[in-house]
N, C-alpha and C positions, 0 to 999 in steps of 0.2 A: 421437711420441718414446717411446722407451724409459723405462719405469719400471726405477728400483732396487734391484736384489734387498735382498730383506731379508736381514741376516746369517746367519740361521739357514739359508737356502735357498743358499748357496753356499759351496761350499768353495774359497780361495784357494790350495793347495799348489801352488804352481808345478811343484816337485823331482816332484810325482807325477803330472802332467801330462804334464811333457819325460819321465817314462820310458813312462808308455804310449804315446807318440808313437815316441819308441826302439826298443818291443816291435814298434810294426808295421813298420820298416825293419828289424829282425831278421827277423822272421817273415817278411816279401815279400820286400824289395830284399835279404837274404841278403849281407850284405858279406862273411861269412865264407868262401864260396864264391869270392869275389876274392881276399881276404885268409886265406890257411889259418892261419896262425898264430894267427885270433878263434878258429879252434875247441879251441884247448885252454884258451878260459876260460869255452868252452859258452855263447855269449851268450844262445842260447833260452830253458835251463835257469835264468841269472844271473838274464833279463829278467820271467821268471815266479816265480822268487823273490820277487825287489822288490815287484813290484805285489802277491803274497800276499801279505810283510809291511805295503806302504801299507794295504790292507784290513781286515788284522789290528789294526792299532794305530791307524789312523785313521780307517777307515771305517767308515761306518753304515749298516748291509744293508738296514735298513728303507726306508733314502732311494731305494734301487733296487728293490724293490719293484713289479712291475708283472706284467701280463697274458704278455706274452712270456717275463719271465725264469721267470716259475712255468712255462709250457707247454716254456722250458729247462732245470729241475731238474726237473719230471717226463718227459721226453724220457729224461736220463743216467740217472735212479734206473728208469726202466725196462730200457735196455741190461744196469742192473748185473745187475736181477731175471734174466738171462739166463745172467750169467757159470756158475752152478750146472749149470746145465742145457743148457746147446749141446754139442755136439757136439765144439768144438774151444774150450775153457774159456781158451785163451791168449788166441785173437783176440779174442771178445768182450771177454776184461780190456783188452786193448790199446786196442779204442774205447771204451770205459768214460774210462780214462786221458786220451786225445786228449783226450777232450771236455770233462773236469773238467779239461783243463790249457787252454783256452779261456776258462774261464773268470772268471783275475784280470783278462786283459786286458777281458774282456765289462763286468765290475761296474766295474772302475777309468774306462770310457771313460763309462758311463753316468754316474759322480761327478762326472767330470772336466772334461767336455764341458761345460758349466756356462754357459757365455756366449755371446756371437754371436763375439767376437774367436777364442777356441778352438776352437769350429767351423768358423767360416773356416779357422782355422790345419787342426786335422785334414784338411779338404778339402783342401785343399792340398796338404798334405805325402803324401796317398793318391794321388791326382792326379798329384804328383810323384813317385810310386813305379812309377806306371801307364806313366808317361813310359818313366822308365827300363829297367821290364821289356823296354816294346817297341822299343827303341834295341837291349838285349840281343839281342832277336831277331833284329832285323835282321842284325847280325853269327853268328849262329849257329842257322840255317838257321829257323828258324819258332818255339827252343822258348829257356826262361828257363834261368837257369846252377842249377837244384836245386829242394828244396822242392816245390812245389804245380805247379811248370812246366816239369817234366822231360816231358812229352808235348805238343803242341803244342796239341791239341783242351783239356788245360787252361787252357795260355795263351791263348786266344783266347776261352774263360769267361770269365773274369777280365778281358781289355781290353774284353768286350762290359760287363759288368758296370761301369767308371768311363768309358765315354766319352761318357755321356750326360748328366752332369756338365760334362766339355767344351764339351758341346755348349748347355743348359741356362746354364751361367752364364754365357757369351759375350755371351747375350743381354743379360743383365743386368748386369755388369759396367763400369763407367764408366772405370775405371782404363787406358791405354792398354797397359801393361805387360802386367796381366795379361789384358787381351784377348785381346793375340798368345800369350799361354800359353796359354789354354784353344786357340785357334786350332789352335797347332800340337799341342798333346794329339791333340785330335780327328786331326787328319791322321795323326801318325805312328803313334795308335791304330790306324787304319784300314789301315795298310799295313803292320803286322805283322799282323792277322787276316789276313790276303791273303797275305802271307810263309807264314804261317804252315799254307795247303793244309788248313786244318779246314774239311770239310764242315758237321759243327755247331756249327760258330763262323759261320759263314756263315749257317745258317737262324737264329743269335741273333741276328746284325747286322738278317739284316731285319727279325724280330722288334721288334728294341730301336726301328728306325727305322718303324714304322709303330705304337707308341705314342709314342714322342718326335712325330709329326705327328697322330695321333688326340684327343689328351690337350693338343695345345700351342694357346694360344689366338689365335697368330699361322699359321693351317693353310695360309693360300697364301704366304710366308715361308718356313716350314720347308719342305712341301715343293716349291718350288724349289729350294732349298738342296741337300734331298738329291737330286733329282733330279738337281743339276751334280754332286754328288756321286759318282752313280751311272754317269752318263754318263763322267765321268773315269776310273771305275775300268772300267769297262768297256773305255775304250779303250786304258788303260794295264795291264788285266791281261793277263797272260799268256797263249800257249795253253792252256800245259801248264795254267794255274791255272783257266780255265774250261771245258776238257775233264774234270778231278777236281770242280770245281764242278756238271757238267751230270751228276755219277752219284749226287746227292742223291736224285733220286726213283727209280733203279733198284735194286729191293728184291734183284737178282740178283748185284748188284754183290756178293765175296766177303766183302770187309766189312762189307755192310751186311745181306746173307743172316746172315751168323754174328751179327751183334749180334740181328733178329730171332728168329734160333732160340733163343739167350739168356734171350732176354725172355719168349718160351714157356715155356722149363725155369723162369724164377722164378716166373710165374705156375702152373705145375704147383706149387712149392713152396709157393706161400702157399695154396694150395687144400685142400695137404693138411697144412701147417700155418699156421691162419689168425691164430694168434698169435704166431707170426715164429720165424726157428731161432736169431736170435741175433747180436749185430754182426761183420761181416765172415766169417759164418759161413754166407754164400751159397757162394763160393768152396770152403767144403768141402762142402757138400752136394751141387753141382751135379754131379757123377758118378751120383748115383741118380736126376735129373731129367735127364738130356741122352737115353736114350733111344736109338734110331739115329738120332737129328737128325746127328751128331758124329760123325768117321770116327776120333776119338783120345781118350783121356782127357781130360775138362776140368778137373780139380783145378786150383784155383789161379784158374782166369779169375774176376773179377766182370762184374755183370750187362750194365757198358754200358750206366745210367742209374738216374739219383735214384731214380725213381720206383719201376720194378722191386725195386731194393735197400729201400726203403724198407719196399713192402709184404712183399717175401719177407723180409725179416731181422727186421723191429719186428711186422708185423702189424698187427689191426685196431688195435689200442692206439696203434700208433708214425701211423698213418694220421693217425688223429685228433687227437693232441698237435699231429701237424704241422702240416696245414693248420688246426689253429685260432692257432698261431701265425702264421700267415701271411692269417688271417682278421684278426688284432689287427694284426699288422703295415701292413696295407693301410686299414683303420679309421683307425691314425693316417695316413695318408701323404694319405686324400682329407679328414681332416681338418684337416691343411696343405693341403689343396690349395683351401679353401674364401677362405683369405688373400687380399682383396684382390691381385691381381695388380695393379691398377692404382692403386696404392694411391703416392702420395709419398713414401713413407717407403722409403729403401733396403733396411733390413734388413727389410722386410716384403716387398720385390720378392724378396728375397735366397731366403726362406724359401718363396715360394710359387714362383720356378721350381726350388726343391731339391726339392720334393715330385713335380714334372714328371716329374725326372731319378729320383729314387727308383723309380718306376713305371714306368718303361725300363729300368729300371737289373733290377730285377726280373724282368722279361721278358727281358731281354738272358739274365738270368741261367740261369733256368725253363729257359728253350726250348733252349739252349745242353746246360742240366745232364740233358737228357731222355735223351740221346746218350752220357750220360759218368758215372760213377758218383764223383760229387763230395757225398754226404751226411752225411759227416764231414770234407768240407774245411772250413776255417773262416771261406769269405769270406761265406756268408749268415748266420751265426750271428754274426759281426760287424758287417754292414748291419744287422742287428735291432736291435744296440746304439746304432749311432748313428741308427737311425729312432725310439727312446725317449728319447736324449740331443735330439733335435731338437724332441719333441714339448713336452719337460720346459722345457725353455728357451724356447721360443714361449709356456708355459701360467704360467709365473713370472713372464714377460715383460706379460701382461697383453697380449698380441696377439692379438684375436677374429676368429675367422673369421666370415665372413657365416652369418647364421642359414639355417638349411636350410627353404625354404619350401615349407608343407605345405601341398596344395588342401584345402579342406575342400568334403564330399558337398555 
């Protein structure tokens, strides 16, 4: 059973909860984009107000405090350390900006998140945004109505990214309701990546689904499951969709030529500046690294993947900020993963197949974002939030994972 937070360890504000729940149905599902008349009261702008004022007046930064959020305020105070000195001193302030506007939602969710009932509920309500995106797609050919899913190889980031949650809490879910919710997630997830003609949305999916069965402790279960999975998509995918799926490994392929010649010119750039040019300040440099690769000017293109942009914009600095975030990230996630699985207590099943789904979720996400230049989108730097929101609540909770057992010589 659950022990009681002590008062000091929880904050009750309802009113600042429902609005960073708000801020991510602004920021994803984009009602404004339905509704044009939300945007003359700039709900983005409104939603990030709020949550800086909840912070300002009611929050306590100390309480957030952790390995991640320092490796994300040294991350942005590095992009700033650039604005002087890039080449193109607009772009870098512009990712400066993005990212410090990430941030009320980052700290408010960490606060906020505070319980198991709020967690569930956040799940959910991501879950249900997931839904909807890919409902959107369906109707309008592979891609989301604005925002982060005006290209299709985005949106199909992002559905690899929550359908492993789907898939993960189905298992454990008692509820019959929400059964058939996760159920049909997962499916209609699955048939807008496939709407949706992204190559690397495709190498995420398999990605995501060969740690969702590597990592799952039911492995002849899952996969059968994906295997009917696979066999259905298989025989209900299209030509067209498995003849653009079968040009994944042909490097000759013209898009997939131009994204590797790409990735050359960033690597020429970080070589010859190993301390980065600058956020979004690939795009201007990449005319003095394209070389004869390119029969036309490339101003303007980015790299076509996390990783590239990461090392040629940030350098060795931004390198290491990151994957040591994503070192601590993954620290916590196996240490949920230690939770009794088989444990009676629901919300201990709850939390140990979350950490499953975090870990796919992650992969989904990596493998996906190798292909696409998503290092200033804000759906990992949001997962970060609620993998510290999760950890904080299991470790107030007084829910121990199994001690890690060391052989002694």
């Amino acid at each position: 059973m659950f022990n009681t937070m002590s008062e000091g360890l929880i904050y009750n504000n309802s009113k600042w909860f429902f609005f960073t729940m708000l801020y991510l149905v602004v920021d994803y599902a984009r009602p404004q984009d339905i509704v044009p008349a939300l945007n003359y009261i700039k709900p983005g702008m409104l939603m990030t107000i709020l949550l800086t004022a909840f912070l300002f007046f009611q929050g306590n930064l100390r309480k957030v405090d952790s390995k991640q959020t320092r490796m994300m305020y040294f991350f942005i105070l590095l992009l700033a350390l650039y604005v002087p000195f890039a080449v193109n001193n607009y772009y870098a302030y512009l990712t400066v900006k993005s990212m410090l506007l990430f941030m009320p939602f980052i700290l408010s969710a960490i606060i906020c998140i505070n319980s198991m009932e709020r967690l569930r509920t956040t799940i959910l309500i991501l879950i249900s945004i997931m839904i909807y995106i890919a409902l959107y797609s369906l109707w309008h050919k592979g891609v989301g109505s604005g925002g982060y899913f005006q290209d299709e190889n985005d949106l199909a980031l992002f559905i690899n990214m929550w359908l492993p949650f789907c898939f993960c809490l189905f298992f454990t879910e008692k509820e019959r309701m929400k059964k058939i919710f996760y159920g049909a997630g997962f499916i209609l997830g699955l048939v807008s990546v496939m709407v949706s003609f992204s190559r690397g949305g495709f190498v995420g999916l398999l990605a995501m689904s060969f740690f969702l069965w590597i990592f799952s402790p039911r492995k002849i279960i899952t996969l059968s499951i994906i295997s009917i999975i696979a066999i259905v998509i298989f025989i209900f995918g299209s030509q067209a969709y498995w003849k653009e799926m079968s040009t994944v490994t042909d490097t000759h392929e013209d898009t997939a030529s131009a994204r590797l010649l790409s990735w050359h010119s960033a690597w020429d750039m970080f070589l010859d500046n190993p301390l980065g040019v600058g956020g979004n300040n690939f795009q201007v440099r990449f005319p003095e690294y394209q070389s004869d690769r390119f029969s036309r000017v490339m101003w303007g293109r980015v790299a076509h993947s996390l990783w590239l942009t990461l090392i040629s914009e940030t350098g060795i600095l931004g390198i290491i900020i990151y994957l040591m975030l994503l070192y601590y990230n993954l620290k916590d996630i196996f240490y949920l993963k230690r939770i009794n699985q088989e444990s009676t207590d629901p919300q201990s099943r709850y939390l140990y197949f979350l950490s499953l789904a975090l870990l796919a979720s992650l992969a989904g996400f990596f493998v996906s974002a190798t292909f696409i230049s998503v290092l200033y989108y804000p759906h990992y730097w949001y997962l970060s939030a609620i993998i510290i929101a999760v950890v904080n609540i299991t470790k107030n909770n007084m829910i121990m994972p199994k001690p890690t057992i060391v052989l002694s010589s």
